[in-house]
C-alpha positions as CSV (number, residue, x, y, z in Angstrom):
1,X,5.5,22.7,-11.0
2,X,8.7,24.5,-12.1
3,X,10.2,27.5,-12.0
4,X,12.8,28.9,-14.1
5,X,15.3,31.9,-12.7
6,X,18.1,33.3,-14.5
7,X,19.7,36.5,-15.6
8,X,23.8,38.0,-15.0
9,X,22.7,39.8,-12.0
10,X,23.5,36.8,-9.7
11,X,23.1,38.6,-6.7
12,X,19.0,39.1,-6.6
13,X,18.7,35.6,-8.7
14,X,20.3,34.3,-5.6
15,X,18.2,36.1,-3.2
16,X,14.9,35.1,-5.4
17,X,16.5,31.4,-4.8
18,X,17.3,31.6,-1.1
19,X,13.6,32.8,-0.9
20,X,12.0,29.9,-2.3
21,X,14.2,27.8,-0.3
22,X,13.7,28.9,2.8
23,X,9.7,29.4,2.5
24,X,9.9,25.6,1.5
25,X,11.8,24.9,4.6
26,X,9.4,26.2,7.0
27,X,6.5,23.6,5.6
28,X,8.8,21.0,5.2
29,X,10.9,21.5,7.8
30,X,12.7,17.6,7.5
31,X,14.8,19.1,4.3
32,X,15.5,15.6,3.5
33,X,13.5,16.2,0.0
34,X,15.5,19.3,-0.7
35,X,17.8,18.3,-3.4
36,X,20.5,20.7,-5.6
37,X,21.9,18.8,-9.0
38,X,24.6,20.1,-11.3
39,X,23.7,19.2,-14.8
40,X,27.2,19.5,-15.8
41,X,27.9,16.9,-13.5
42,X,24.4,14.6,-13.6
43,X,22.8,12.6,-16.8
44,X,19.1,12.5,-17.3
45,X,18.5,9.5,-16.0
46,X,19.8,10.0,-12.6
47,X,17.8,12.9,-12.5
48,X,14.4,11.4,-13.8
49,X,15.1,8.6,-11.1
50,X,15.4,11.1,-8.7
51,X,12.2,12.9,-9.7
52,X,10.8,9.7,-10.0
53,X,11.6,8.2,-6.6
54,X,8.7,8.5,-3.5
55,X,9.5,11.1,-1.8
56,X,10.8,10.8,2.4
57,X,8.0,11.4,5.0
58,X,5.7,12.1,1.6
59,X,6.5,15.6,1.8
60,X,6.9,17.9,-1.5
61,X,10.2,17.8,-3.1
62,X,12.0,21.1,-4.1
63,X,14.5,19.9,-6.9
64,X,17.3,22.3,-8.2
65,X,18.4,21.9,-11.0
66,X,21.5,24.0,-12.3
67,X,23.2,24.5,-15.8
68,X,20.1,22.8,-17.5
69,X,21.8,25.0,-20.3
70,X,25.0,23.7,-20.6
71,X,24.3,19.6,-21.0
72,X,22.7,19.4,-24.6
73,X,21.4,15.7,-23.9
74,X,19.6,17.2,-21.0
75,X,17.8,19.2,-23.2
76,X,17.3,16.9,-25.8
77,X,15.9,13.9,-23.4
78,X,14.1,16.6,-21.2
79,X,11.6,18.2,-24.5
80,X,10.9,14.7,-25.6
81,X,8.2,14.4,-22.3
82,X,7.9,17.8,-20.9
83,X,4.7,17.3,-19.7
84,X,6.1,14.7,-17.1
85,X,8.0,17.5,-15.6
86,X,5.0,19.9,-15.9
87,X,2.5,17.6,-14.8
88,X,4.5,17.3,-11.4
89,X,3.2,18.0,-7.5
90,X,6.8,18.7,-6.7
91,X,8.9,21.6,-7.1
92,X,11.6,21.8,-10.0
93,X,13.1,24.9,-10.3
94,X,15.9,25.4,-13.1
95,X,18.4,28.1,-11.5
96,X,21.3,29.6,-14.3
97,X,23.8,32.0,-13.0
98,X,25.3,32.7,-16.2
99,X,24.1,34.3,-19.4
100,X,21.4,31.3,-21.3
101,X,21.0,31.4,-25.3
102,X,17.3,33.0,-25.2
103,X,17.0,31.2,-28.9
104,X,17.4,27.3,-27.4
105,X,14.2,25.1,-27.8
106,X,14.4,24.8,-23.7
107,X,14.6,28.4,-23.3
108,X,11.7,28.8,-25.7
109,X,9.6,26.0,-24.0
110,X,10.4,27.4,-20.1
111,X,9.3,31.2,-21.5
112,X,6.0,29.4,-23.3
113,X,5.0,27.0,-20.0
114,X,6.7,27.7,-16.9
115,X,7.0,30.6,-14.2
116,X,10.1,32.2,-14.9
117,X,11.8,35.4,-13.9
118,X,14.9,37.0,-15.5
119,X,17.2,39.1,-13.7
120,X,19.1,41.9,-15.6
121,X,21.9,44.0,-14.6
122,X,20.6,47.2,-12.6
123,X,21.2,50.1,-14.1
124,X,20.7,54.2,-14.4
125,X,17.5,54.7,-11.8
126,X,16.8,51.1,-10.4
127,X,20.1,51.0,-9.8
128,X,20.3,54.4,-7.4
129,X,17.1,52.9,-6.2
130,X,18.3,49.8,-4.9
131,X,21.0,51.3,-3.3
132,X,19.2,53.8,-1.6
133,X,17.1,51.1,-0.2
134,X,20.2,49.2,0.9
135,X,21.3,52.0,3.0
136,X,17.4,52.4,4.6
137,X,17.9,49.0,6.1
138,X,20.9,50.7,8.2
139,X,18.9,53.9,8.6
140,X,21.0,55.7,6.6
141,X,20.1,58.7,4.5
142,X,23.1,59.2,1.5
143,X,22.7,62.3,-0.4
144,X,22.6,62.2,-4.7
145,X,26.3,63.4,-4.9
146,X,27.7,60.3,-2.7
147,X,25.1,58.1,-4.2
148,X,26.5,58.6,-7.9
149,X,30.6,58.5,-6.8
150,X,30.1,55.0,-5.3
151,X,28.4,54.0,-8.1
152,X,31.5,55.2,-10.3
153,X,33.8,53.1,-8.1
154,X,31.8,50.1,-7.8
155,X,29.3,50.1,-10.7
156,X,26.2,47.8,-10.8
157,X,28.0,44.3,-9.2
158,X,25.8,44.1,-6.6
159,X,28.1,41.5,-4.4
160,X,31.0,44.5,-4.3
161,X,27.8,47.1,-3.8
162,X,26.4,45.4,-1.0
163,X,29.8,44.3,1.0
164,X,30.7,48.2,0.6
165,X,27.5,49.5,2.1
166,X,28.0,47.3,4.9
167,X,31.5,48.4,5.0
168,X,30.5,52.1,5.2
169,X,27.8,51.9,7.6
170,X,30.1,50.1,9.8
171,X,32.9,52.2,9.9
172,X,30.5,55.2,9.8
173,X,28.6,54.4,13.3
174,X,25.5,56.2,12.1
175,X,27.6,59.3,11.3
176,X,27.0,60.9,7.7
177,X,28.7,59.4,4.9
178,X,30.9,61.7,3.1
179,X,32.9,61.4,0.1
180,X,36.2,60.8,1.6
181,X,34.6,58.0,3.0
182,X,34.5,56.5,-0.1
183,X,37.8,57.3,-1.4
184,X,39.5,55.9,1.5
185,X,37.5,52.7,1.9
186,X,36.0,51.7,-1.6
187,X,38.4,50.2,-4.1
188,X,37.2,51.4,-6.9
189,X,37.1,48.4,-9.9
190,X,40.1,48.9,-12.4
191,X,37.8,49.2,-15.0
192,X,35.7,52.0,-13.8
193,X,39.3,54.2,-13.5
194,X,40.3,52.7,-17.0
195,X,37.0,54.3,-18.8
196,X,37.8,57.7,-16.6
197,X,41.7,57.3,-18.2
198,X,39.9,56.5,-21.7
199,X,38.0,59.1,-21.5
200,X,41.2,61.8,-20.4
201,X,42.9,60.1,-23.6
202,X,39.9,60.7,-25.7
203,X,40.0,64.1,-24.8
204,X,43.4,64.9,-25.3
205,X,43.7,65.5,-21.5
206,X,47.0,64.0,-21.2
207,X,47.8,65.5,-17.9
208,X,44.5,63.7,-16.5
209,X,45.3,60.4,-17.6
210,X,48.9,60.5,-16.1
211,X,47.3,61.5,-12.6
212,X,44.7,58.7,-13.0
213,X,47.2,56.1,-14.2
214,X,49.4,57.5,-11.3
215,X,46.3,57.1,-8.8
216,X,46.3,53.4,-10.0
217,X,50.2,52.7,-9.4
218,X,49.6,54.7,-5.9
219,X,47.0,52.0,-4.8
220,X,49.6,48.8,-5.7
221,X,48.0,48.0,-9.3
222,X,51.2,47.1,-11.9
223,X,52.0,49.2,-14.5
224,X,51.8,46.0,-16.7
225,X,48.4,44.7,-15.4
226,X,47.4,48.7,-15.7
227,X,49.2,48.4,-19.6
228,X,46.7,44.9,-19.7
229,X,43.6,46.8,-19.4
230,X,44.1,49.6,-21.1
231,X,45.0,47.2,-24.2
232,X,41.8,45.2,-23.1
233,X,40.1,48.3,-23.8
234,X,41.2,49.7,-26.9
235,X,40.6,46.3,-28.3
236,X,36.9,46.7,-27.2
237,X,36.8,50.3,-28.7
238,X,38.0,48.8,-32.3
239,X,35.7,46.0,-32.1
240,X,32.7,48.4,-31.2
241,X,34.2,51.5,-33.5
242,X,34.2,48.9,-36.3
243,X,30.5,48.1,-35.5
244,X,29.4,51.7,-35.4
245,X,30.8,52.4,-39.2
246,X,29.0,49.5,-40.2
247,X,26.0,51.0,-39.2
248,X,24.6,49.3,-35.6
249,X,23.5,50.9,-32.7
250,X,23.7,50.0,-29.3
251,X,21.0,47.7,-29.2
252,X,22.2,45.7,-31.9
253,X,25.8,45.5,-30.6
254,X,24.1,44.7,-27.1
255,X,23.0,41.5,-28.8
256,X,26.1,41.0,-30.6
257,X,29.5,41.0,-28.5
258,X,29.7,38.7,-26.2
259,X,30.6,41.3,-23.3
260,X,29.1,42.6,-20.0
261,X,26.4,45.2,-21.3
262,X,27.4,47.6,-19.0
263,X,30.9,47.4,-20.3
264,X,29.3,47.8,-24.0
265,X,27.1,51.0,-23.1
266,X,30.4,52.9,-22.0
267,X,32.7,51.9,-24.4
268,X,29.9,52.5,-27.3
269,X,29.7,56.3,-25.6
270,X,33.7,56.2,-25.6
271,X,34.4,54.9,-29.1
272,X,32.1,57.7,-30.7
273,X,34.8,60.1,-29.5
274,X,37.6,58.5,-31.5
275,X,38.0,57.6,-35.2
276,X,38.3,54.1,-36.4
277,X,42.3,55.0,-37.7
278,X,43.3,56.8,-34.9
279,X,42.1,53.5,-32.7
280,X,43.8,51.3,-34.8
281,X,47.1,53.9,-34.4
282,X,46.7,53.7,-30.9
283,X,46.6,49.9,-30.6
284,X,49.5,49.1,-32.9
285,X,51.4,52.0,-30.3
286,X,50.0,49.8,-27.2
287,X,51.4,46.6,-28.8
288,X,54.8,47.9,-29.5
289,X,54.9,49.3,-25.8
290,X,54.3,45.8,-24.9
291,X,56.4,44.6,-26.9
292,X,59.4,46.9,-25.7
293,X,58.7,45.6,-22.0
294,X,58.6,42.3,-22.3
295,X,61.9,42.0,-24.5
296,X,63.5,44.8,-21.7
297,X,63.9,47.6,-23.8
298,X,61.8,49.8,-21.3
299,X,60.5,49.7,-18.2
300,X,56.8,49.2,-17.5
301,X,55.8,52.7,-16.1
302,X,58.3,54.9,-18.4
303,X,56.2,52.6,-21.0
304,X,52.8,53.8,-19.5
305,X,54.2,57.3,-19.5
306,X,55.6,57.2,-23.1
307,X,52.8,55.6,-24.6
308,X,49.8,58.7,-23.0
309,X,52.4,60.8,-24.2
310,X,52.3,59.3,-28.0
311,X,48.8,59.2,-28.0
């Protein structure tokens, strides 16, 4: 038998994993035919022995196998006799925790034959969802307006989501979560304010991106790590802008860039507010800001405060 689970949201992949493993645990409660192989670090043939070999106490084995993706002779030797994996009593279950080329003859073969489950990045409504559930397990009720500003300071990484919620209920005692709660004890991520300081810029606001870049220095962030992802992001906007005039929507670009797709949705949104000359301006002016630190002729937050200031 084998399963297949994989997907960028790590965090329920994991879960689904931990799951398996631990109803597997209370049958076979020896563990000495529970097994974890890196392909990255393991050949075929140890593997195939592995499979191969009687299993202690003649129990069921649970085999799991990571980065089947990322070792090509894997592959190769694995699709020349699949049905001597399929045809197996034991477990094998194939776990990725990174993003898997859907077009591989593997990938194709595990969609076609096997029981496989992909996990995708929450978002909009099963996002709210899941953390509303979250907070039930604490019996805590959180209203829509706190719901949606910690998702702006955290987005959908549901590691950071889940530590916070714990974080909050803690500190909370059962009391109501407000939203100073949140702006005291949720770091938000550095690119969530970035798209809010975007989105001042692309608006003209220049007042508004000078509080929130002064909000970042405030919480310890450099102006030059603050100066990094602000040119990290205008390069995104070019890239996606350039996209856009060729013609491609979202769901193509999805498909294209090699980026988070949460990152992709809001820049897409963002880079429709600019045009493609003025983004290229404004990236030439971030690189001769750089340029001016790093050879001394300006301090790193005059050259934050210049460049808003230019734009």
């Amino acid at each position: 038998m084998i399963i297949f689970l994989y997907g960028p949201d790590t965090y329920r992949s994991k879960q689904k994993l931990n799951e398996i493993i631990s109803h597997y645990q209370k049958i076979h409660k020896s563990g000495l035919n529970l097994k974890y192989f890196d392909l990255k670090e393991k050949d075929f043939s140890e593997i195939e022995n592995e499979i191969s070999s009687v299993p202690m106490l003649f129990e069921k084995k649970l085999i799991i196998l990571k980065n089947a993706f990322f070792n090509r002779k894997f592959e190769e030797n694995f699709l020349k006799n699949p049905k001597f994996f399929l045809n197996l009593k034991d477990i094998i279950l194939f776990y990725e925790a990174k993003e898997v080329n859907e077009k591989t003859p593997l990938f194709i073969f595990f969609k076609k034959n096997v029981k496989s489950q992909k996990f995708s990045l929450l978002e909009e409504q099963r996002l709210r969802n899941w953390i509303k559930k979250e907070f039930e397990k604490y019996k805590v009720d959180i209203n829509e307006s706190i719901l949606d500003l910690l998702i702006d300071f955290v987005g959908n990484d549901l590691w950071q989501m889940e530590n916070e919620i714990r974080k909050l209920v803690s500190f909370k005692s059962g009391k109501k979560i407000e939203a100073k709660d949140i702006q005291i004890l949720v770091r938000p991520k550095i690119e969530t304010d970035i798209f809010k300081t975007i989105d001042a810029l692309s608006q003209k606001n220049k007042k508004k991106a000078l509080f929130l870049i002064q909000k970042h220095l405030e919480k310890g962030d450099s102006p030059s790590y603050i100066l990094a992802m602000i040119n990290f992001q205008f390069r995104n906007l070019l890239i996606i802008k350039d996209l856009i005039e060729k013609g491609k929507f979202l769901k193509k670009i999805l498909k294209e860039i090699n980026l988070h797709p949460y990152l992709i949705k809001k820049t897409y949104f963002q880079a429709k507010r600019f045009k493609f000359d003025e983004l290229k301006k404004i990236y030439q002016k971030i690189f001769e800001v750089d340029l001016k630190i790093k050879t001394g002729k300006i301090k790193p937050q005059a050259a934050l405060e210049a460049l808003v200031a230019e734009i």
